[in-house]
N, CA, C and O atoms as a GROMACS GRO file, in nm:
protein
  576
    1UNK      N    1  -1.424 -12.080  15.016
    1UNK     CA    2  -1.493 -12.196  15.067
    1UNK      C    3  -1.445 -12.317  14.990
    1UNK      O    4  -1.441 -12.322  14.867
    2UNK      N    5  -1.410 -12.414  15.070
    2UNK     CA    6  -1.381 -12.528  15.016
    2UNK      C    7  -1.505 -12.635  14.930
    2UNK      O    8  -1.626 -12.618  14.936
    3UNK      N    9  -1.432 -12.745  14.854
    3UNK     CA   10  -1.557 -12.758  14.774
    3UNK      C   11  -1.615 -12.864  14.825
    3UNK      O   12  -1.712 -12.913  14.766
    4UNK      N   13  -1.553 -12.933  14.976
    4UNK     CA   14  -1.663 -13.021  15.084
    4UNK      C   15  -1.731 -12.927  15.145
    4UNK      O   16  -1.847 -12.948  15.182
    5UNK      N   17  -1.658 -12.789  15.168
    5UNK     CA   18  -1.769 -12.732  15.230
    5UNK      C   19  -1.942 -12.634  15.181
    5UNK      O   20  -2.033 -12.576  15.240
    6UNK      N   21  -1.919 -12.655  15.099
    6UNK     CA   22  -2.009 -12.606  14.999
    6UNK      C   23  -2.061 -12.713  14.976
    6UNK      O   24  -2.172 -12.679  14.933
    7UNK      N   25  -2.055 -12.876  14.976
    7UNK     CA   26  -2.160 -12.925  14.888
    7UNK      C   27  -2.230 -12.941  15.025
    7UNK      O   28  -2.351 -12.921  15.027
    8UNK      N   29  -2.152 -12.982  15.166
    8UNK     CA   30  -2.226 -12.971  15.301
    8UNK      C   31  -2.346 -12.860  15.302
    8UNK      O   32  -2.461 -12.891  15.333
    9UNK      N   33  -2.311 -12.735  15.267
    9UNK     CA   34  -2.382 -12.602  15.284
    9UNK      C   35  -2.546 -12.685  15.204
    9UNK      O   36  -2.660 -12.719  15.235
   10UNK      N   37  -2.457 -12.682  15.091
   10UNK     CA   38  -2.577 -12.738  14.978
   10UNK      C   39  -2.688 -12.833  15.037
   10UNK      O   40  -2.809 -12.817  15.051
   11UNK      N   41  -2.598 -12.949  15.068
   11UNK     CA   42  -2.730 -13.044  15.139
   11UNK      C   43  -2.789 -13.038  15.267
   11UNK      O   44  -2.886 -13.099  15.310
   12UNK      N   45  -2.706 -12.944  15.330
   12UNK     CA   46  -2.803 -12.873  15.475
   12UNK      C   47  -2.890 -12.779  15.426
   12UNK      O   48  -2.992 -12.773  15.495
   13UNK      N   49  -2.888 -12.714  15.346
   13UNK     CA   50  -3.014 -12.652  15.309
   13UNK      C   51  -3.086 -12.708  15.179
   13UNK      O   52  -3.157 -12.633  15.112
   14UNK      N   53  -3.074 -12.798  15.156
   14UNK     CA   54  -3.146 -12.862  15.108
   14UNK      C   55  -3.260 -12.974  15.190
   14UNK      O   56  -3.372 -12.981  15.140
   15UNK      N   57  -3.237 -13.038  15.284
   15UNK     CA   58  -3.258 -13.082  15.376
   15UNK      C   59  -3.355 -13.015  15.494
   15UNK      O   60  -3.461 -13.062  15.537
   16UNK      N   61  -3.296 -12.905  15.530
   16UNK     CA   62  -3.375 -12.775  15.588
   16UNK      C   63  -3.496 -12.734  15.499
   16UNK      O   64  -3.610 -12.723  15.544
   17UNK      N   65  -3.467 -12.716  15.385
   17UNK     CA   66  -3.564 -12.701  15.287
   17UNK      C   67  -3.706 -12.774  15.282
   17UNK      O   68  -3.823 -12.734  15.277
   18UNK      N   69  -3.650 -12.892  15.286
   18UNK     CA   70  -3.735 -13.035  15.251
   18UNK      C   71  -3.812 -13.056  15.364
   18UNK      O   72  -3.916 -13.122  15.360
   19UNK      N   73  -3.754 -12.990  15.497
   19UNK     CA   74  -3.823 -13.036  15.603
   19UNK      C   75  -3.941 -12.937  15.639
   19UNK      O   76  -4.045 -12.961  15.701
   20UNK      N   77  -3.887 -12.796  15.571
   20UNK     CA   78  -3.970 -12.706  15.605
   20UNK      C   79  -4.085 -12.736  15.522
   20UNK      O   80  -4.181 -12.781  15.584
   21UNK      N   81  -4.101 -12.722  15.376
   21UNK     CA   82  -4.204 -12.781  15.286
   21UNK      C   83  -4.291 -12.868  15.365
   21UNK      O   84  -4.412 -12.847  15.368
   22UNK      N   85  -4.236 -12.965  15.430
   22UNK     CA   86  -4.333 -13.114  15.407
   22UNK      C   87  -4.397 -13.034  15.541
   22UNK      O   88  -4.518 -13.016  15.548
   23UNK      N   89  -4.316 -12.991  15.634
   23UNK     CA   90  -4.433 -12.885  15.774
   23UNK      C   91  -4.547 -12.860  15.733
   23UNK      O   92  -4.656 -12.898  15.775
   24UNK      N   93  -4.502 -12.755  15.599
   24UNK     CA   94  -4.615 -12.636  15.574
   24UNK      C   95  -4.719 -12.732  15.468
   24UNK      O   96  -4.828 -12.692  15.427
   25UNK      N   97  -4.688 -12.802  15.452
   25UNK     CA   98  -4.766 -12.900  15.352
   25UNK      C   99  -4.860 -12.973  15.483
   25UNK      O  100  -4.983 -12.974  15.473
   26UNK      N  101  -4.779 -13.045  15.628
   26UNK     CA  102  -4.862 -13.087  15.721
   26UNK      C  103  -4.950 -13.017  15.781
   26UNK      O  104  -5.047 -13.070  15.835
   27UNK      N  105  -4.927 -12.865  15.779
   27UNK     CA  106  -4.958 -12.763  15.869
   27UNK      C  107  -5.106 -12.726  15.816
   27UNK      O  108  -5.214 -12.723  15.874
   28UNK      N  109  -5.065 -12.697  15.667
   28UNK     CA  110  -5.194 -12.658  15.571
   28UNK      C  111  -5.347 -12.821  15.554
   28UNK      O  112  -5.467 -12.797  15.552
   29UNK      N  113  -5.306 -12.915  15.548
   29UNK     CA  114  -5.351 -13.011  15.524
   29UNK      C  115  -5.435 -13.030  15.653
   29UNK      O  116  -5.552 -13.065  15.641
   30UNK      N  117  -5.374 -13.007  15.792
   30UNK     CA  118  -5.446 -13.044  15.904
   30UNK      C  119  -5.523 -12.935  15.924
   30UNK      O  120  -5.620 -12.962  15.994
   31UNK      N  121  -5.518 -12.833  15.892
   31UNK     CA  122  -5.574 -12.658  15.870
   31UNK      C  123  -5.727 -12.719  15.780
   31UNK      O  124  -5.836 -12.673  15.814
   32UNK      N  125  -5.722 -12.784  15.709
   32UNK     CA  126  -5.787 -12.827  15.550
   32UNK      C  127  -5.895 -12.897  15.694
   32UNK      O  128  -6.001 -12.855  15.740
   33UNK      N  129  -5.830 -12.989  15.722
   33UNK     CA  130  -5.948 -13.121  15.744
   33UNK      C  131  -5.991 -13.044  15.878
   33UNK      O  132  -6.113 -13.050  15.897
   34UNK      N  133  -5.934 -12.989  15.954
   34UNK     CA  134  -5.992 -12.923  16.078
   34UNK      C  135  -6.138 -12.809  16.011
   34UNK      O  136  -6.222 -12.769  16.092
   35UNK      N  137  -6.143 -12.785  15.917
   35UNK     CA  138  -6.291 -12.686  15.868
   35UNK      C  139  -6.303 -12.730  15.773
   35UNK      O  140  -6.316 -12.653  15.679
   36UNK      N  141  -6.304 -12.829  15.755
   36UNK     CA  142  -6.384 -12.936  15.607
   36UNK      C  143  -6.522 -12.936  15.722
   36UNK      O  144  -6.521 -12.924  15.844
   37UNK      N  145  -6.626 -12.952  15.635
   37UNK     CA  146  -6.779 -12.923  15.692
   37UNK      C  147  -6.823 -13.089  15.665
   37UNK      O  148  -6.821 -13.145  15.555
   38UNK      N  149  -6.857 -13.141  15.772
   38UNK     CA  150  -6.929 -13.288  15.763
   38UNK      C  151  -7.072 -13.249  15.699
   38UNK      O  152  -7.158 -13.168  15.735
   39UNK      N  153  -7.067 -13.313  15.618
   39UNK     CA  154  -7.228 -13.351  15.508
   39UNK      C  155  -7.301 -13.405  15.541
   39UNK      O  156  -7.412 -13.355  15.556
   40UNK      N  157  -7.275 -13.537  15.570
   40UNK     CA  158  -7.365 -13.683  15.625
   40UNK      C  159  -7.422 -13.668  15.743
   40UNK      O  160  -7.367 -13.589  15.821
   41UNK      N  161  -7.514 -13.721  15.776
   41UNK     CA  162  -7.544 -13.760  15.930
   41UNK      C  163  -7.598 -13.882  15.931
   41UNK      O  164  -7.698 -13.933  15.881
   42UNK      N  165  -7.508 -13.918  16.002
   42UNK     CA  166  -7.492 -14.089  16.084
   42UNK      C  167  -7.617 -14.180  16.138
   42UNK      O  168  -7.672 -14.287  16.112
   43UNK      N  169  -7.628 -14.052  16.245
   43UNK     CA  170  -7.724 -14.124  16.317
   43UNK      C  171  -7.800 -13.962  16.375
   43UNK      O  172  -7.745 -13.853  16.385
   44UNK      N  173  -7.947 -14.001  16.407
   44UNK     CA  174  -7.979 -13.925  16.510
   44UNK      C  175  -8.088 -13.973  16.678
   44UNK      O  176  -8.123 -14.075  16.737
   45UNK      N  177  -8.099 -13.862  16.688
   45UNK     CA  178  -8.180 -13.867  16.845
   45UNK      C  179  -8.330 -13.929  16.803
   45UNK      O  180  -8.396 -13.865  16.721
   46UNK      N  181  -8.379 -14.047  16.856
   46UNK     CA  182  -8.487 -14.052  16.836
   46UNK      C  183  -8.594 -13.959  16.957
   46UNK      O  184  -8.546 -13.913  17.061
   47UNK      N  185  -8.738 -13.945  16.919
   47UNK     CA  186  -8.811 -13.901  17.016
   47UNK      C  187  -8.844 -13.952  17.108
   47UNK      O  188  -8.841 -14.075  17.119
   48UNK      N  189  -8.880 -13.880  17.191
   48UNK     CA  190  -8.840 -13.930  17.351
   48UNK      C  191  -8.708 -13.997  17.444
   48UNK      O  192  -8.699 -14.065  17.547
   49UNK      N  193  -8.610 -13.933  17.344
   49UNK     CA  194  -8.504 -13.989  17.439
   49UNK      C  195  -8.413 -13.914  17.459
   49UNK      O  196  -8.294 -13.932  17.434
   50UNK      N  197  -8.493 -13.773  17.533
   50UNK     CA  198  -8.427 -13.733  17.606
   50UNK      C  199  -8.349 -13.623  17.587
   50UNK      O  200  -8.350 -13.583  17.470
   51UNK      N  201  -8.269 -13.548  17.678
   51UNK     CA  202  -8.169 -13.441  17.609
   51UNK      C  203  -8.042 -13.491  17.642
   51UNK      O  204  -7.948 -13.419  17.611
   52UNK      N  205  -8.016 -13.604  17.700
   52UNK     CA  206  -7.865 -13.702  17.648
   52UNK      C  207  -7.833 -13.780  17.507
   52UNK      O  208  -7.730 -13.800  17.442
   53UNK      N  209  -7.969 -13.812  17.492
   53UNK     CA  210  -7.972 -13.846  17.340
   53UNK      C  211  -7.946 -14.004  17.327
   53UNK      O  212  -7.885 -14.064  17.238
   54UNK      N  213  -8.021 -14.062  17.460
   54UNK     CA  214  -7.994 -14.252  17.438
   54UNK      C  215  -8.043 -14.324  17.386
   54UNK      O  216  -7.993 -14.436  17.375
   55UNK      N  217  -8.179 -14.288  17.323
   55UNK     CA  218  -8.225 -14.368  17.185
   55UNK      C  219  -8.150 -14.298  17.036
   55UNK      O  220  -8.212 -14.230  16.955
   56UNK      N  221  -8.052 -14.324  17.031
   56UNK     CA  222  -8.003 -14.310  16.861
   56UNK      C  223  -8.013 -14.384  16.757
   56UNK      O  224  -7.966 -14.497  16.770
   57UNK      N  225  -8.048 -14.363  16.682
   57UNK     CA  226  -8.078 -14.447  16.530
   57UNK      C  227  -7.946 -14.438  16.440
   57UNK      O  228  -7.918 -14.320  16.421
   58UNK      N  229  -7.862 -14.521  16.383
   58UNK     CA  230  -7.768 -14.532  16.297
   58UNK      C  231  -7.857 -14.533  16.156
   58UNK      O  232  -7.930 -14.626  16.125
   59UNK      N  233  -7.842 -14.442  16.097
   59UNK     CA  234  -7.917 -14.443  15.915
   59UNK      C  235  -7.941 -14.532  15.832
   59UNK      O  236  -8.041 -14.560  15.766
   60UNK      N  237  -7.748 -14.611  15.847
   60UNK     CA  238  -7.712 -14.692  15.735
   60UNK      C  239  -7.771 -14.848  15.781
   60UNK      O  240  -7.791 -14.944  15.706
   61UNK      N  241  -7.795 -14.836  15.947
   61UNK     CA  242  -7.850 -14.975  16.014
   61UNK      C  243  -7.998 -14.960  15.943
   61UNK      O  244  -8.051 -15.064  15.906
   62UNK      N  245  -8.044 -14.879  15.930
   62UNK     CA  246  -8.218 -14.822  15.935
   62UNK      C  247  -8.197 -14.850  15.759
   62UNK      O  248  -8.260 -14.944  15.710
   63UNK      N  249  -8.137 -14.793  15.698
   63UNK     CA  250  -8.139 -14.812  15.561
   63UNK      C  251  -8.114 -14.981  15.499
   63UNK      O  252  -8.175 -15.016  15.398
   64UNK      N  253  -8.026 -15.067  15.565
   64UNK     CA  254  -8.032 -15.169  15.562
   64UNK      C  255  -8.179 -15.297  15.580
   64UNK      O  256  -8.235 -15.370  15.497
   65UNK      N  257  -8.203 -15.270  15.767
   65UNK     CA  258  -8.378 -15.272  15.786
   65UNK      C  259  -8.468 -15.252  15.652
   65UNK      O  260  -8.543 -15.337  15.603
   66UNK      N  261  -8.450 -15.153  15.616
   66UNK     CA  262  -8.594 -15.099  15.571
   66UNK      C  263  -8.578 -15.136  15.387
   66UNK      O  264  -8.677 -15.127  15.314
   67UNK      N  265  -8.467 -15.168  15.344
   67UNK     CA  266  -8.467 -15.293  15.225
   67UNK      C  267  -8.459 -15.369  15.235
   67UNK      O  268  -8.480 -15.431  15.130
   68UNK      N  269  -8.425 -15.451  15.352
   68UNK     CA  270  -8.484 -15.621  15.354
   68UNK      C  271  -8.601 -15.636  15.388
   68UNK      O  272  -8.636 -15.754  15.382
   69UNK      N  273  -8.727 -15.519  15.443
   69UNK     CA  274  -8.817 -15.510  15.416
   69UNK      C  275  -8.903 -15.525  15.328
   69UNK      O  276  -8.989 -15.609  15.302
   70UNK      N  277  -8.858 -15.401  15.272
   70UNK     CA  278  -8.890 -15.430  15.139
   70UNK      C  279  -8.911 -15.554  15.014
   70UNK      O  280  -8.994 -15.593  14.931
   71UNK      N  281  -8.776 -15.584  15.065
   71UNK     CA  282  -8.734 -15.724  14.993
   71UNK      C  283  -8.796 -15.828  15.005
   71UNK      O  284  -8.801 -15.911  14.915
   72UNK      N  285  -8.848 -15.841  15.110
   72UNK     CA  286  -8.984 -15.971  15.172
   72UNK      C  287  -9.057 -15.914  15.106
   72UNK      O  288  -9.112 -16.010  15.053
   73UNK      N  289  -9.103 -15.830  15.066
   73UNK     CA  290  -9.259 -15.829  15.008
   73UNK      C  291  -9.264 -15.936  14.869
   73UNK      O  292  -9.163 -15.985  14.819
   74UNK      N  293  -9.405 -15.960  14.819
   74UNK     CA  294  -9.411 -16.040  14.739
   74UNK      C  295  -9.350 -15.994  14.560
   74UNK      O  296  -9.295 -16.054  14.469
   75UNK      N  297  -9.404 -15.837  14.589
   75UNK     CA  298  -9.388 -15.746  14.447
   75UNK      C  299  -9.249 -15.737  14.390
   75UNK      O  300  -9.208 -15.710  14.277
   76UNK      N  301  -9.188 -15.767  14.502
   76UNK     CA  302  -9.028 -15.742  14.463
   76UNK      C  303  -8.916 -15.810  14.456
   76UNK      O  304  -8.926 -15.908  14.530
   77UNK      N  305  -8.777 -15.805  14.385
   77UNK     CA  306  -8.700 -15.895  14.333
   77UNK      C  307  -8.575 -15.876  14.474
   77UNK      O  308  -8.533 -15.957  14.556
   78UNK      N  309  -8.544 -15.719  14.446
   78UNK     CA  310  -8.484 -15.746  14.542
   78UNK      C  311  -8.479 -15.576  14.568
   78UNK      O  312  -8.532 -15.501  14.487
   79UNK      N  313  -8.418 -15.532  14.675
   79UNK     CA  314  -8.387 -15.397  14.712
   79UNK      C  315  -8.231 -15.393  14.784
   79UNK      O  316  -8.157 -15.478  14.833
   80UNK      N  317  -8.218 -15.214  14.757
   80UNK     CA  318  -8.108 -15.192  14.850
   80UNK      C  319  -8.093 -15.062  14.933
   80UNK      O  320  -8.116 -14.967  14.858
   81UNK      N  321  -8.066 -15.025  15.045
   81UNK     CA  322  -8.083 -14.920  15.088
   81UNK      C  323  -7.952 -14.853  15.132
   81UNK      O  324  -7.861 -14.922  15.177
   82UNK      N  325  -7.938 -14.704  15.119
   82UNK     CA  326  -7.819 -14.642  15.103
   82UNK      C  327  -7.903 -14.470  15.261
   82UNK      O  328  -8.014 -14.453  15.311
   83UNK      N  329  -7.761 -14.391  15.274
   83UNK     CA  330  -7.801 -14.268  15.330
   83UNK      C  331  -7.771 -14.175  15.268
   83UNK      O  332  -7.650 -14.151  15.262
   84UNK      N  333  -7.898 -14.059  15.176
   84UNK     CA  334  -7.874 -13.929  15.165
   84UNK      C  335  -7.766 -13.872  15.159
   84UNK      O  336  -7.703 -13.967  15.204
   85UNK      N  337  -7.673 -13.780  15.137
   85UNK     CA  338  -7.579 -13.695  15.136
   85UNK      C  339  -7.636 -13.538  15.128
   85UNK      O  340  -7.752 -13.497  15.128
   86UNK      N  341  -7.525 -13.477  15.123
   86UNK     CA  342  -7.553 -13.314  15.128
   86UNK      C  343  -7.678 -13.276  15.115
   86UNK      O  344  -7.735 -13.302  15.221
   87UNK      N  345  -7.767 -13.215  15.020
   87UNK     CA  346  -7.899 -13.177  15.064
   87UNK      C  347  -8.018 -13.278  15.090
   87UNK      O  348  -8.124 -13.250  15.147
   88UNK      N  349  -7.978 -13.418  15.029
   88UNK     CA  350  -8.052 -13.526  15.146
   88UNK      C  351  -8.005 -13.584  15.257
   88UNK      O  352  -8.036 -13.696  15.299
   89UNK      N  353  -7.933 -13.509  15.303
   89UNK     CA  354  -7.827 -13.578  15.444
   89UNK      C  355  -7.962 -13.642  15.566
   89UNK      O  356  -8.081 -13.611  15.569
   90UNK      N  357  -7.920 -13.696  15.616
   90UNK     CA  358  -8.091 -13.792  15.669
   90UNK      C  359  -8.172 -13.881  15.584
   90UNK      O  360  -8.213 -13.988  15.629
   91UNK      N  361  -8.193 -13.851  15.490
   91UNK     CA  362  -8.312 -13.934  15.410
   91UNK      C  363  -8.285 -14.032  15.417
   91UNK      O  364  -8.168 -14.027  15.452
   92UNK      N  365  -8.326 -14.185  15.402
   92UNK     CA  366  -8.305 -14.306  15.383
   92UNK      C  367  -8.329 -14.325  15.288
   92UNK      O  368  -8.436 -14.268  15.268
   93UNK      N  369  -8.274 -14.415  15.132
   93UNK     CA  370  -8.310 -14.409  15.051
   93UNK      C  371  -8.316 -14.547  14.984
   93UNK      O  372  -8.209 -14.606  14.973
   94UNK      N  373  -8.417 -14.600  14.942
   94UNK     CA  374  -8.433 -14.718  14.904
   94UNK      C  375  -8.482 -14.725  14.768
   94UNK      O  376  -8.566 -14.652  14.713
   95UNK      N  377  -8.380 -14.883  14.693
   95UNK     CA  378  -8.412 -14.918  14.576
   95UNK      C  379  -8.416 -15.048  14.534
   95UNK      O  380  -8.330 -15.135  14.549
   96UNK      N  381  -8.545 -15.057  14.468
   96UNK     CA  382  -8.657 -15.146  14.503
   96UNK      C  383  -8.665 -15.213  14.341
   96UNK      O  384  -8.708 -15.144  14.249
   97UNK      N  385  -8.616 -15.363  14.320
   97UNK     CA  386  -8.627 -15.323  14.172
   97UNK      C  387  -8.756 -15.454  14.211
   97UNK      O  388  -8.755 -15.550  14.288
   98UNK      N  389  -8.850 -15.404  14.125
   98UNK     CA  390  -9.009 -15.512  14.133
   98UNK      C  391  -8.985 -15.601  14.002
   98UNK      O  392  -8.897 -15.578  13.920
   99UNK      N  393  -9.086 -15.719  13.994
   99UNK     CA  394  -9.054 -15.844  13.952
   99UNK      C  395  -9.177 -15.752  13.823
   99UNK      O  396  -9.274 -15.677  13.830
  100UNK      N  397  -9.102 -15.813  13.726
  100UNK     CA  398  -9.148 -15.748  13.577
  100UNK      C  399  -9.319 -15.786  13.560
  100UNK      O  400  -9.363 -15.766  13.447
  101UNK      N  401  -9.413 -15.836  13.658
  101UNK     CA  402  -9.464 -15.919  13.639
  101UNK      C  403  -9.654 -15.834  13.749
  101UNK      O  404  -9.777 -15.840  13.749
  102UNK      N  405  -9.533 -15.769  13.819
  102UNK     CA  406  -9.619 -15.749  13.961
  102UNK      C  407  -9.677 -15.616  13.918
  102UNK      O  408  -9.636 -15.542  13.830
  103UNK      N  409  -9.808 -15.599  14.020
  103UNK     CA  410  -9.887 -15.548  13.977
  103UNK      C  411  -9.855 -15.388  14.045
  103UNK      O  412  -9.829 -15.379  14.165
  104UNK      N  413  -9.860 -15.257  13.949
  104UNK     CA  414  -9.794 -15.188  14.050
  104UNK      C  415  -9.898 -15.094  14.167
  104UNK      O  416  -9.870 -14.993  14.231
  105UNK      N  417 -10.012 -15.168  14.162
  105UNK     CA  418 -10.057 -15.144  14.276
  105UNK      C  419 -10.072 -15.195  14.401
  105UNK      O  420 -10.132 -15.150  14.499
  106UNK      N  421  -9.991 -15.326  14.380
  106UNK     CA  422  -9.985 -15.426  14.494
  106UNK      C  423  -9.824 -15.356  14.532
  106UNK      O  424  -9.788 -15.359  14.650
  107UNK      N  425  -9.749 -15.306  14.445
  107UNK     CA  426  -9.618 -15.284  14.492
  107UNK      C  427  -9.588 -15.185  14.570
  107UNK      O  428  -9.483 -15.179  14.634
  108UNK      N  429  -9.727 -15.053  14.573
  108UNK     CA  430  -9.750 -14.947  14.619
  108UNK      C  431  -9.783 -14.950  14.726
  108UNK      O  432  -9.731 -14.886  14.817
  109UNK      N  433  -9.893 -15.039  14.738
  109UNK     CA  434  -9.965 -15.102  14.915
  109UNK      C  435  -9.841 -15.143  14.967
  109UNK      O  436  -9.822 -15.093  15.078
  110UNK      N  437  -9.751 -15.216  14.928
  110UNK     CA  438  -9.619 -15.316  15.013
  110UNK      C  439  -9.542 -15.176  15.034
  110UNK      O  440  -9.531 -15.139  15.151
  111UNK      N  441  -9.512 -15.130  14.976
  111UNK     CA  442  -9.414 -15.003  14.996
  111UNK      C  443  -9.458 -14.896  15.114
  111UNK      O  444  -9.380 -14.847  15.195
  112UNK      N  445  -9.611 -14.867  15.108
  112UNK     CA  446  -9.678 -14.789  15.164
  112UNK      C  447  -9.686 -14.848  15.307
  112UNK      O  448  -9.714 -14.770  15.398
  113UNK      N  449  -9.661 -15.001  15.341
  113UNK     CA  450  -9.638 -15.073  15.450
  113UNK      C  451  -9.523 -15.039  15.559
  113UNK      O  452  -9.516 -15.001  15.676
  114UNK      N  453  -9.445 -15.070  15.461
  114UNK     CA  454  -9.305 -15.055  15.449
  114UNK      C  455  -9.264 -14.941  15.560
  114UNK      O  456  -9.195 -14.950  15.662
  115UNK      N  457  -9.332 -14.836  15.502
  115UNK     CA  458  -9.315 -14.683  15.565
  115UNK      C  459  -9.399 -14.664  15.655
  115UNK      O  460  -9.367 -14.569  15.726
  116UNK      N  461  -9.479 -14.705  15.680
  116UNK     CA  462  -9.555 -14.755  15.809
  116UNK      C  463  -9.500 -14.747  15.883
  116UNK      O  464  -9.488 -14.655  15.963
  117UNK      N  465  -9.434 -14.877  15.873
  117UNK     CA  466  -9.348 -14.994  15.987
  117UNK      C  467  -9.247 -14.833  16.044
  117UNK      O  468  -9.235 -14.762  16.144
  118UNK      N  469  -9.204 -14.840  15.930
  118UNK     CA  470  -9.073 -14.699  16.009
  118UNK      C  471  -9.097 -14.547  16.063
  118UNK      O  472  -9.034 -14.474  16.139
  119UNK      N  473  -9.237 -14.532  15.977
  119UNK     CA  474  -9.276 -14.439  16.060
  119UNK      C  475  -9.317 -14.464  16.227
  119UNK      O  476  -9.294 -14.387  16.321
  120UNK      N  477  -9.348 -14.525  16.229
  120UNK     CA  478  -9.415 -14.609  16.386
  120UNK      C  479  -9.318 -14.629  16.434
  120UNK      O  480  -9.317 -14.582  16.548
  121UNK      N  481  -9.162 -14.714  16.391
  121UNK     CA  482  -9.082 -14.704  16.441
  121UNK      C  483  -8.990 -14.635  16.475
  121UNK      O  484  -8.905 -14.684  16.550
  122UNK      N  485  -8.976 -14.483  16.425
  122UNK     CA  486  -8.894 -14.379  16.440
  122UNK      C  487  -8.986 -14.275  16.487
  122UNK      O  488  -8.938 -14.162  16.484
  123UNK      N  489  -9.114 -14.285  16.532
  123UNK     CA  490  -9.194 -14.166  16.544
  123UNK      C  491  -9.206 -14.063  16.425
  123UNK      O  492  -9.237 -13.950  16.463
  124UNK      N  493  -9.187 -14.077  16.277
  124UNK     CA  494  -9.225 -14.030  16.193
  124UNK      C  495  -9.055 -13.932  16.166
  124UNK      O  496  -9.045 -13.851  16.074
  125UNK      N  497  -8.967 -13.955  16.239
  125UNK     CA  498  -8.800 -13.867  16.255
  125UNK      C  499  -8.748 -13.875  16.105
  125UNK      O  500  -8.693 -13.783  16.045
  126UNK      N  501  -8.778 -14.006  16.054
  126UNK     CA  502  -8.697 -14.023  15.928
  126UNK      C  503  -8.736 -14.058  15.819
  126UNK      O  504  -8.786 -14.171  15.811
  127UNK      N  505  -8.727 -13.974  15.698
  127UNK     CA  506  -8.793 -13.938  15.579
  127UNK      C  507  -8.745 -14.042  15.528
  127UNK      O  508  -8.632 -14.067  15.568
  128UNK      N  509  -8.811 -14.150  15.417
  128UNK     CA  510  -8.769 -14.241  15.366
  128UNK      C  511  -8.774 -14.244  15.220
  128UNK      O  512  -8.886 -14.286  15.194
  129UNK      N  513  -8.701 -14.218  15.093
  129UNK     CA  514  -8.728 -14.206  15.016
  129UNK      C  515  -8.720 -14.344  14.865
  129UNK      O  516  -8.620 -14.414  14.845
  130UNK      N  517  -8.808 -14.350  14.807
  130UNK     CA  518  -8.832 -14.484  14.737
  130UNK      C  519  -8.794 -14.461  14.600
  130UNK      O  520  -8.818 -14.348  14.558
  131UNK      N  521  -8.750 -14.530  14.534
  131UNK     CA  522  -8.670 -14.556  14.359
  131UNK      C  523  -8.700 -14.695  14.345
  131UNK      O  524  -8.636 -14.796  14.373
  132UNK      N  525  -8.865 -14.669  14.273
  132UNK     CA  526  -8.894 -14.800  14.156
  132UNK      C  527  -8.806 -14.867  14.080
  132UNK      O  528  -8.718 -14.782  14.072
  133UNK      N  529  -8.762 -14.974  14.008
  133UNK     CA  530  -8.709 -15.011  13.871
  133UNK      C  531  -8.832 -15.123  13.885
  133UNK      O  532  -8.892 -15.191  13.969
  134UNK      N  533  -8.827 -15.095  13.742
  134UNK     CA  534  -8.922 -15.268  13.729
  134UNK      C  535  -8.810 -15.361  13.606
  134UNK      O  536  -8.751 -15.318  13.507
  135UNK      N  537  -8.815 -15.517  13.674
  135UNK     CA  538  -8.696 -15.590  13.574
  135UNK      C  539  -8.818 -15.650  13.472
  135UNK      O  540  -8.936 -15.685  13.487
  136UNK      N  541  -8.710 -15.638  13.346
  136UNK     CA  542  -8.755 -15.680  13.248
  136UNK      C  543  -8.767 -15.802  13.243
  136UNK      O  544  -8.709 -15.872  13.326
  137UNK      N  545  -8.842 -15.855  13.147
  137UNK     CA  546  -8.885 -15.993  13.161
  137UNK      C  547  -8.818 -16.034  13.039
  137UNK      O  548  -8.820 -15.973  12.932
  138UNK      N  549  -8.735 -16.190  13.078
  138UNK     CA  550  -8.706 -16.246  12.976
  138UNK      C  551  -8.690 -16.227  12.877
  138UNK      O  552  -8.806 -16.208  12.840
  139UNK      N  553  -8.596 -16.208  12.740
  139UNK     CA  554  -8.588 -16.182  12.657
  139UNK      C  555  -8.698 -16.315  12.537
  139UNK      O  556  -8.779 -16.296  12.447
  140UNK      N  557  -8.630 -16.466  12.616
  140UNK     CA  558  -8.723 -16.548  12.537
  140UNK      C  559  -8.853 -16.558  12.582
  140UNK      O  560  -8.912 -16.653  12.530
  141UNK      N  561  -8.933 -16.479  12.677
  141UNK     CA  562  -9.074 -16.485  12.664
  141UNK      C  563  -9.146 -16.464  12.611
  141UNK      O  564  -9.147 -16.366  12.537
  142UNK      N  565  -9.229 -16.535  12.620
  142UNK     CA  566  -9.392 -16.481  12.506
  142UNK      C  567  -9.464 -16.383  12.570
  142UNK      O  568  -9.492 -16.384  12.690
  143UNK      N  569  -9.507 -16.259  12.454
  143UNK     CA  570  -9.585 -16.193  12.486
  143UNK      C  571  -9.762 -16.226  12.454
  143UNK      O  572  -9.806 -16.279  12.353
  144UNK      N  573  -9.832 -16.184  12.558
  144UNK     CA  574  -9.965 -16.211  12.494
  144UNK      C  575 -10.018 -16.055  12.508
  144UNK      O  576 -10.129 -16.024  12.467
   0.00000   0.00000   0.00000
């Protein structure tokens, strides 16, 4: 064998090589994401709508809602709302940081509102879950 023809040999199967790899690398990878198990859920069916399913609720829309809710109340500084994952997949989850100041039984009634509103508005479908912080007050304040 000549020594053009050998380095030819060489980079055709090298080449062949390279192409086969990156296949079995595409092959396995789309194998991967085709039975990867979805965690989250998006959105669901609200009640009464049906077995087409035309009242749907988006989570992260509902999780948004339901901390600017929050956020109007008087007790609180500010909030933010996020969706559950794996064994809270559904939950709505809100975090609520209250004004260092407020009383936390007025913050309990506003909260307890809060979930009202969404229970009434989801027919009771979506569990809403709440995370207090209370902000500290001023470092230069006076204590009495």
């Amino acid at each position: 064998m000549t020594c053009s023809a050998m380095r030819l040999d060489r980079s055709l199967t090298l080449v062949v090589g390279l192409l086969l790899l990156a296949g079995g690398v595409a092959l396995g990878l789309s194998w991967l994401s085709a039975h990867v198990q979805r965690v989250g859920i998006r959105a669901i069916s609200l009640p009464g709508s049906g077995e087409d399913g035309r009242l749907r609720l988006r989570l992260g829309a509902l999780a948004d809602v339901v901390a600017a809710a929050a956020e109007s109340r008087l007790a609180t500084e500010s909030a933010s709302g996020s969706v559950g994952s794996g064994t809270d997949a559904g939950v709505v989850e809100v975090t609520v940081t209250a004004r260092h100041d407020a009383s936390l039984t007025e913050l309990r009634r506003d909260l307890a509102a809060v979930d009202a509103e969404v229970a009434t508005a989801t027919g009771g479908a979506v569990p809403v879950r709440y995370r207090v912080k209370v902000h500290r007050p001023p470092r230069n304040a006076a204590t009495t």
